[in-house]
Each structure stands twice: as structure tokens, then as C-alpha cells.
VMD Tcl script that draws the C-alpha trace (Angstrom):
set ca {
  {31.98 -17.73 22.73}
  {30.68 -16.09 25.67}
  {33.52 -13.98 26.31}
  {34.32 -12.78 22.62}
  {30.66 -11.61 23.20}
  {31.28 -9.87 26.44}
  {33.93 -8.20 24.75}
  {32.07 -7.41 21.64}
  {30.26 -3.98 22.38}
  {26.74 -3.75 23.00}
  {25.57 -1.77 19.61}
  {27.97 -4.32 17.56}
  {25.46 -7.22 19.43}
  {22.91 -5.29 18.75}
  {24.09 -4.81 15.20}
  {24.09 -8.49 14.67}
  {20.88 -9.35 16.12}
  {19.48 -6.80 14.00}
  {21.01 -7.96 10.99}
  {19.61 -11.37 11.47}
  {15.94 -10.73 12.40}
  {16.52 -9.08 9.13}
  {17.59 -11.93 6.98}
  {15.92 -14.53 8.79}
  {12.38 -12.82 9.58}
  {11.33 -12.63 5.95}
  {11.69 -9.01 5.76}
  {11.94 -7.61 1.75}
  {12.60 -4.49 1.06}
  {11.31 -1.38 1.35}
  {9.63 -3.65 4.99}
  {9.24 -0.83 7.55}
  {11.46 -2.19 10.58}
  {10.38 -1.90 14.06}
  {10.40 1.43 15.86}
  {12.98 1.91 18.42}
  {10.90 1.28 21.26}
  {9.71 -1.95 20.65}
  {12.88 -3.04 19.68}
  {14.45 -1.39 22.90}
  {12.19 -4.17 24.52}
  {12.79 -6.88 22.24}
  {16.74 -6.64 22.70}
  {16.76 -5.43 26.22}
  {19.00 -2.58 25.35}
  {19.08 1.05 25.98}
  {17.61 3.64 23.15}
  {21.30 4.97 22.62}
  {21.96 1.19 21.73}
  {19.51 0.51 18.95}
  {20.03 3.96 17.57}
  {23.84 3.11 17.12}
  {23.18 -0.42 15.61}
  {20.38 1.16 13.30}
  {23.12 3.88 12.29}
  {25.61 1.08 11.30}
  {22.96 -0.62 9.57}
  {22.18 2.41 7.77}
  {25.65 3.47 6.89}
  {25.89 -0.15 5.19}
  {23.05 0.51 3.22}
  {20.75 -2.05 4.58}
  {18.67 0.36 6.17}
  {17.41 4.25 5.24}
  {15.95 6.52 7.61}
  {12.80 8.77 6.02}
  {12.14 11.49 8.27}
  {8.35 11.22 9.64}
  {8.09 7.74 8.04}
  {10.80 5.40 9.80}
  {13.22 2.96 8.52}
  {12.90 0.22 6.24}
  {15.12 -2.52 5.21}
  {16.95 -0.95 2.03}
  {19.05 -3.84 1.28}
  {20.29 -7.25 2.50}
  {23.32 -8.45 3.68}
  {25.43 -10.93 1.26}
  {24.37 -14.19 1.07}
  {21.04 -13.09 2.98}
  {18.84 -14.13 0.18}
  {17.22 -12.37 -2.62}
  {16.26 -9.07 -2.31}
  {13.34 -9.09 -3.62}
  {10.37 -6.03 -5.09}
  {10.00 -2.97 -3.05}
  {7.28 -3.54 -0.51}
  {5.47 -2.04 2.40}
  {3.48 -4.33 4.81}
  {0.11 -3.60 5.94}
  {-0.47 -5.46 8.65}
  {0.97 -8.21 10.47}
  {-2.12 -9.54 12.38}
  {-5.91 -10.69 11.16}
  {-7.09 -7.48 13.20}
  {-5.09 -5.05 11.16}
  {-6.16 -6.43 7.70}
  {-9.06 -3.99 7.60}
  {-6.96 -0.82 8.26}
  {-7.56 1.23 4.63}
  {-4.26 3.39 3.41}
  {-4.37 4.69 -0.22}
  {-1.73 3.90 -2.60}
  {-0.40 7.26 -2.81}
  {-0.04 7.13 1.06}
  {2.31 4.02 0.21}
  {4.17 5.08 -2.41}
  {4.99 8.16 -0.49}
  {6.69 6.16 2.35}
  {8.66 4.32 0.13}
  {10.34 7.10 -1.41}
  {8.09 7.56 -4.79}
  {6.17 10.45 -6.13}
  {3.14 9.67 -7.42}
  {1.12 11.96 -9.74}
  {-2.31 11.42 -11.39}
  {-3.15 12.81 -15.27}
  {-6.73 12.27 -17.08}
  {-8.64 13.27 -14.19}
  {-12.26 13.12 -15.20}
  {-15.58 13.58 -12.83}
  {-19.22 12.85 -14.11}
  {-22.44 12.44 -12.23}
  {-24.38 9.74 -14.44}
  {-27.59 6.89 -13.43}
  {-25.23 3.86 -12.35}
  {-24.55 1.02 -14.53}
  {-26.08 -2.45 -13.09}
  {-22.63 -3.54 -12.01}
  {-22.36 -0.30 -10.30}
  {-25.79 -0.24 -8.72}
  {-25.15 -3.88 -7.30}
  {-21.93 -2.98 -5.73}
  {-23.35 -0.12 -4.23}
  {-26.53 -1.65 -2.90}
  {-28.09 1.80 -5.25}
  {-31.72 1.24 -7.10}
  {-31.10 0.80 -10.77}
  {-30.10 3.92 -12.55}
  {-29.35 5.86 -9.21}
  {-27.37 8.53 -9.85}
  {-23.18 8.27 -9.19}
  {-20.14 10.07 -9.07}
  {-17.89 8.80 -11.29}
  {-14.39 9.41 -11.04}
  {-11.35 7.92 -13.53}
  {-7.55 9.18 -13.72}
  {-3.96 7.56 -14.45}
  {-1.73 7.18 -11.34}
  {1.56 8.11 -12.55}
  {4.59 6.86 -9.84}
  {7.80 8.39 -10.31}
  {6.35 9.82 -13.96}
  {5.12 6.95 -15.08}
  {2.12 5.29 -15.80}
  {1.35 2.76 -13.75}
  {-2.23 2.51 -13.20}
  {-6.01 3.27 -14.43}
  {-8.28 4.11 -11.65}
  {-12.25 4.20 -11.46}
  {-14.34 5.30 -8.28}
  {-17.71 5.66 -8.15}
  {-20.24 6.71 -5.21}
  {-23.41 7.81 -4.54}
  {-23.54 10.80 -5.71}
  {-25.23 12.71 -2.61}
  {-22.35 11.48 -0.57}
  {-20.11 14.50 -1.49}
  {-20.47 16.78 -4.74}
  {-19.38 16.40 -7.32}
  {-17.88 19.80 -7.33}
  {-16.27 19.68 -4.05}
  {-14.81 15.83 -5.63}
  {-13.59 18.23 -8.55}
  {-12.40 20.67 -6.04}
  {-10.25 18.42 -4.10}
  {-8.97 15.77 -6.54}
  {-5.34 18.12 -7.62}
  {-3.95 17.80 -3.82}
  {-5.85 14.81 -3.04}
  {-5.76 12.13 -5.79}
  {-7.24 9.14 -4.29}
  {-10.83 9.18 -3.54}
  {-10.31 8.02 -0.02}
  {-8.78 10.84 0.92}
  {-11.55 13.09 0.07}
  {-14.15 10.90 2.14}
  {-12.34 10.80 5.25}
  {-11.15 14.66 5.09}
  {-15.18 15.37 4.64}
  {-15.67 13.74 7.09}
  {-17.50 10.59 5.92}
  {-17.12 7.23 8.50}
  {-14.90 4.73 6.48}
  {-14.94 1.67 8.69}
  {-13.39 -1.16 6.08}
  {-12.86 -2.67 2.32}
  {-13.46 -5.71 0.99}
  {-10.95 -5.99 -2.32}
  {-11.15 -8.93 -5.16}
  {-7.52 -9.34 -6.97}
  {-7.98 -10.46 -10.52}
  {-5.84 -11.21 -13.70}
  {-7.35 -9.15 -16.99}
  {-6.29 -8.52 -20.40}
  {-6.21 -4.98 -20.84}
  {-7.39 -3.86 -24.63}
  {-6.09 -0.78 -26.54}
  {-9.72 0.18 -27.18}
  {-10.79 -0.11 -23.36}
  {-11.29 3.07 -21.53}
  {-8.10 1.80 -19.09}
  {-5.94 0.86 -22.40}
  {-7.13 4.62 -24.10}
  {-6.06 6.11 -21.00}
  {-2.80 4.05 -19.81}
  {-1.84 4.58 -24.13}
  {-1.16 0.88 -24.76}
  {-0.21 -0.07 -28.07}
  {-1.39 -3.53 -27.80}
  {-2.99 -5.82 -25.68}
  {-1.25 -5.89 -22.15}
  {-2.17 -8.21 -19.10}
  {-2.87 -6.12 -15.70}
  {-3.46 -6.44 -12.24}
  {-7.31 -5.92 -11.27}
  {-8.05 -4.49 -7.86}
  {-11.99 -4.59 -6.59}
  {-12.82 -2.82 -4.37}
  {-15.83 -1.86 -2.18}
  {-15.73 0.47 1.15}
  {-17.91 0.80 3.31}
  {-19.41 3.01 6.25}
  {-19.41 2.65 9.77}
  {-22.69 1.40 11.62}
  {-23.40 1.30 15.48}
  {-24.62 -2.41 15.13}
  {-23.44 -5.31 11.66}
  {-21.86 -3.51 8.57}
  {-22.50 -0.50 7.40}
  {-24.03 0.65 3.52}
  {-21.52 1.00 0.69}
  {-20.19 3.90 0.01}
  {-17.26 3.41 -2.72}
  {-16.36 0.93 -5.42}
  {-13.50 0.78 -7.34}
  {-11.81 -0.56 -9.93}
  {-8.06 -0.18 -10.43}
  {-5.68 -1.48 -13.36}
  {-2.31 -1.57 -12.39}
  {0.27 -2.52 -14.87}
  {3.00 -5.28 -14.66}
  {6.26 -4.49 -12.70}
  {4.39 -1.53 -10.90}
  {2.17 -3.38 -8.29}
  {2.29 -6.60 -6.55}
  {0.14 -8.31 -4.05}
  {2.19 -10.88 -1.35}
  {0.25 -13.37 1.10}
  {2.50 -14.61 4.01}
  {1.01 -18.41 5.09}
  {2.53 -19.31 8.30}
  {1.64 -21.95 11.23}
  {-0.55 -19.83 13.80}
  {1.26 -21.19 16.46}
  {4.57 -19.19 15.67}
  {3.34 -16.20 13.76}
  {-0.12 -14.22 12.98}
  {-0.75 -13.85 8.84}
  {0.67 -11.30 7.37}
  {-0.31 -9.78 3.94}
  {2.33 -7.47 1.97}
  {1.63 -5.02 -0.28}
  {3.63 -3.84 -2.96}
  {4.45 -1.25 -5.20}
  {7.48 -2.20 -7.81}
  {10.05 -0.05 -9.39}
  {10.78 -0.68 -12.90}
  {11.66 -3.73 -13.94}
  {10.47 -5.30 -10.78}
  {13.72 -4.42 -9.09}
  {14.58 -2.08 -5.96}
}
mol new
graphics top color blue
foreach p $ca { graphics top sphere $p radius 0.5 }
foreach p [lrange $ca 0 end-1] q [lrange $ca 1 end] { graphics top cylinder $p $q radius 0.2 }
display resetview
């Protein structure tokens, strides 16, 4: 065995150690892979090395380069498994968990275009649920702000945000909001100190009638995917004040959430998160 590997060339090892950290470390795909300099230190190998196993990889289709993004794991091997939803993972230690990305920042590095249609901004006195979340006096006044997320054309969420509204205006919210659909975005290019998010998951049946059914146009009643979510600001000492809460709807086969559970001792938690192509397939 030895020598067939000595005379085996060094990207072919490579290409086969690859290929099994691939299969057997619970990557799915769309899973961002390493960048080359960590696994340059992993393998022990030379940059020219990985670059030819990751180009093998890739022209077998089990990889795909996305300039600016990386590569991810684009398919598996036969007999490697099932392939499993499209996916993108967040973090890979407890540390990391708090790290905020939007879901158009996602979708984007996995290849999808996403689009948002309904767009609506109102400054109203929040609603006690609102008020609660946001740590506001009763009937404080908010920016509210609603739209569908469209990925690749199609619906595939209903979105609510809503902040104080003396945070940013509402106008400058209106302003921004047709190169910069996701509220997030807006806070952190005005400048305003995001630290974290704490985000509730949730099963809900989603009515025709409801503002998310009137928007998303369903035709009957359809079960979704609630996301709850509250962000708040940096502080020098403890947590910092709320400063957005939202509420999205994301329909089946568009938006998944995965928990990895594994024994601390080999591997820190990971969670996935993913965003589906139709029909829940890659």
C-alpha cells in the first residue's frame, strides 16, 4: 500500500483525502469548503497541490468555484450518501453563533438572486408585542417595514421589521430599501452598532387573509417557517437595548434550519443554515 501511494502523485492524494473529508465530514451541499490555506496546513501540501486536487474536484462536479465567495461542495461522490438541500453553514464553533449575515447575503453565495416586491414603510405607535420586544413605552412610535423576498423569482418569504423609529428615518429606510433589501443592511451601512440576535424558530399556519398570506398570494391555508428575531446594540459593559425585531415567514422547500449535535470532545456545535431550491432539491 505504501508504495502504490508513493507512486500515486501528490494532487491525486490530495484528491482523495479531499474527497473523503468530504463524504465523511458531514458536509451537504452548497457547505463552503475550507480555503486553501488552511487546508495547505491540514494536508501538509504545497498551494500548487490543493489547487490541482480542488481543480479535479471541480471538473467532477463535486466542487464549484464562485469568484469572491470560494468553493462549496456542489455534489457528492457515488455512494457518498445523500446529497441533501442546498446549505451554507454559519458557524462551526459556540463563538461564531452570534455572527449576523442577512439572507440575501446567503443566497447570494450560493448562487441565487434574490429580489424583494411589496415593499411598504410606515411610522405608526407600536403594537404591545412590538413595544415588549423592543423594550419601547406603549404606543412608542416604530418603523415598520414589510416586503416579499423573492429567490430566483419566486416567492419565498414574508418579511416584517420594525424599530424605533428615531433610529434611522423613515425616509432614508425608504431611500435605501431598492439596493439594500434587508433591514440589516441599512443599520450597519448607517452606521448603527449591531453586536448580536437572539432568533425563535416556530411552526405557523399561514392564512389567506393574513397580511403574510395577502402578500405571499396563497390560495389556501399553507404551513410556514417562523423566524423571531430581535437584534440588538452594542454596549461597553452587559447587553445592549434592542434595536430590531422581526418576523419572517418563509415558505416550505425555500428555507431550512439544521442543528449539528456532536460529542464536544471531537467536534465544536455547528448550526447550518439553509436556503432550498425548489422542491427541496440542489
Amino acid at each position: 500500500m505504501a508504495a502504490n501511494l508513493r507512486r500515486t502523485p501528490l494532487y491525486a492524494q490530495a484528491e482523495k483525502i479531499l474527497e473523503d473529508l468530504l463524504v465523511r465530514g458531514r458536509y451537504r451541499i452548497g457547505d463552503r469548503i475550507p480555503p486553501e490555506a488552511e487546508l495547505m496546513g491540514s494536508l501538509g501540501v504545497s498551494r500548487a497541490t490543493i489547487r490541482a486536487a480542488v481543480g479535479r474536484l471541480a471538473d467532477r462536479g463535486l466542487l464549484v468555484r464562485r469568484q469572491g465567495s470560494g468553493t462549496f461542495l456542489a455534489g457528492l461522490p457515488e455512494g457518498g450518501g445523500q446529497a441533501g438541500p442546498v446549505g451554507i453553514k454559519l458557524g462551526s464553533a459556540v463563538t461564531e453563533l452570534g455572527r449576523l449575515e442577512t439572507y440575501a447575503s446567503i443566497a447570494e453565495r450560493l448562487g441565487l438572486k434574490t429580489d424583494v416586491e411589496q415593499v411598504r414603510v410606515s411610522v405608526a405607535a407600536s403594537s404591545p408585542e412590538e413595544a415588549d420586544a423592543l423594550e419601547l413605552s406603549a404606543g412608542h412610535e416604530v418603523t415598520r417595514v414589510s416586503r416579499v423576498l423573492l429567490i430566483d423569482g419566486a416567492a419565498a418569504a414574508w418579511m416584517l421589521d420594525v424599530m424605533p423609529a428615531d433610529v434611522i428615518p423613515a425616509g432614508t429606510v425608504r431611500q435605501r430599501l431598492p439596493t439594500r433589501p434587508m433591514l440589516l443592511d441599512v443599520l450597519l451601512d448607517e452606521g448603527v452598532p449591531v453586536a448580536f440576535s437572539e432568533v425563535e424558530v416556530s411552526a405557523v399556519l399561514l392564512g389567506p387573509e393574513q397580511d403574510a398570506g395577502r402578500g405571499l398570494r396563497l390560495g389556501q391555508p399553507t404551513a410556514a417557517l417562523q423566524l423571531t428575531e430581535t437584534m440588538y446594540l452594542e454596549a461597553p459593559q452587559g447587553e445592549g437595548r434592542p434595536v430590531q425585531w422581526s418576523r419572517n415567514l418563509f415558505l416550505p422547500g425555500t428555507f431550512g434550519l439544521r442543528l449539528v449535535r456532536e460529542i464536544a470532545a471531537r467536534r465544536d456545535p455547528a448550526v447550518i443554515l439553509q436556503l432550498l431550491t425548489e422542491g427541496g432539491k440542489p
